[in-house]
N, C-alpha and C positions, 0 to 999 in steps of 0.2 A: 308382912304380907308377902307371897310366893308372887313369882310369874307365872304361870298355867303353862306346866308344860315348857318351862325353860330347859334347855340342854339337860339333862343327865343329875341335875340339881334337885327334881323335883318326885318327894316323894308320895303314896296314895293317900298316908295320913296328912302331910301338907296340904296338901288339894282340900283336904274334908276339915283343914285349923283355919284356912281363906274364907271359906266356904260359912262354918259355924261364925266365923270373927265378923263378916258383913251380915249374915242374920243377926247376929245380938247388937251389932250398930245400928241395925234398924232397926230394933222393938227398943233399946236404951232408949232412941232418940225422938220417940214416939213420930215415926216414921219421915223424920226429917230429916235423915240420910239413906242415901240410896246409893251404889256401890254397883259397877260396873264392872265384870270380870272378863278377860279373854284370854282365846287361847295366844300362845306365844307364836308369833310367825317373825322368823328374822326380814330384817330388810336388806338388799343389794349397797354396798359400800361402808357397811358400820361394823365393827367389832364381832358383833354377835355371827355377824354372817362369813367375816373370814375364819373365826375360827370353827364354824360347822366345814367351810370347803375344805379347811386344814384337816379335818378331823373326818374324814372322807364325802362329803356328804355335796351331790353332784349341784351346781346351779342350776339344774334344770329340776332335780327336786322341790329345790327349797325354790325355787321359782311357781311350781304346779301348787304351790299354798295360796299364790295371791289370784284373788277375780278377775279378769279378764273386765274390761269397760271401766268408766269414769265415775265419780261422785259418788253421794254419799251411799246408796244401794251396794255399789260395787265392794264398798269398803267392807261390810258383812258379809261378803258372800266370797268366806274362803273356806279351802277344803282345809280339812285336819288329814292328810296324807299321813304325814310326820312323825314319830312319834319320839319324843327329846326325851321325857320320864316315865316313871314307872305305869303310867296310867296311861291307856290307847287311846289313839285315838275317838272311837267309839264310846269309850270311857268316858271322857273330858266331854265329849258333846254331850251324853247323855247327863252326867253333871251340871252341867250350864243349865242346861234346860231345865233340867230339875230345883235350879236355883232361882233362874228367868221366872218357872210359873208360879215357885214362893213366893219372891219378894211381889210378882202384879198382885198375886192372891192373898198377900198380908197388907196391900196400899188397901185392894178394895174394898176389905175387911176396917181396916182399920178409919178409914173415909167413911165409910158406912154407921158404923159407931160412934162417930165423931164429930155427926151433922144434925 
């Protein structure tokens, strides 16, 4: 499994081997797993983050990725400013979502047939 959009690691076709690998764990598992994907957002004080400032990239940057306010809303609600691999930002969101309305649309599918 990739990180989405980790530094410089992350290629289009990885995104889309993440992507296919938690769709087929969720039809294998007759939808008894379920696989949460994000994008990569460094945090202030860990590894990943000094080596983006090393590697030019301003705190105030990688700062403009996290939500502004507290708890669990805040924690989804970041920009993809960023963009660490091959795939834009724009990319990477549009992908999630694309994944997001799969797997609701393969549960309710699969709940529906299953009752």
């Amino acid at each position: 499994m990739h990180f989405k959009g980790y530094p410089s690691s992350e290629t289009k076709e990885e995104t889309m081997e993440t992507i296919r690998m938690a769709q087929n764990l969720t039809e294998k598992s007759g939808a008894l797993f379920r696989a949460s994907i994000f994008i990569f957002r460094p945090y202030p004080a860990t590894q990943e983050w000094t080596t983006l400032v090393s590697n030019g990239y301003s705190e105030e940057e990688l700062m403009s990725m996290h939500a502004a306010g507290i708890g669990n809303r805040a924690k989804h609600e970041i920009t993809t400013s960023q963009q660490f691999g091959e795939n834009s930002p724009v990319e990477l969101s549009k992908l999630l979502t694309y994944y997001n309305n799969w797997q609701n649309d393969y549960y309710q599918a699969y709940t529906y047939e299953h009752n």
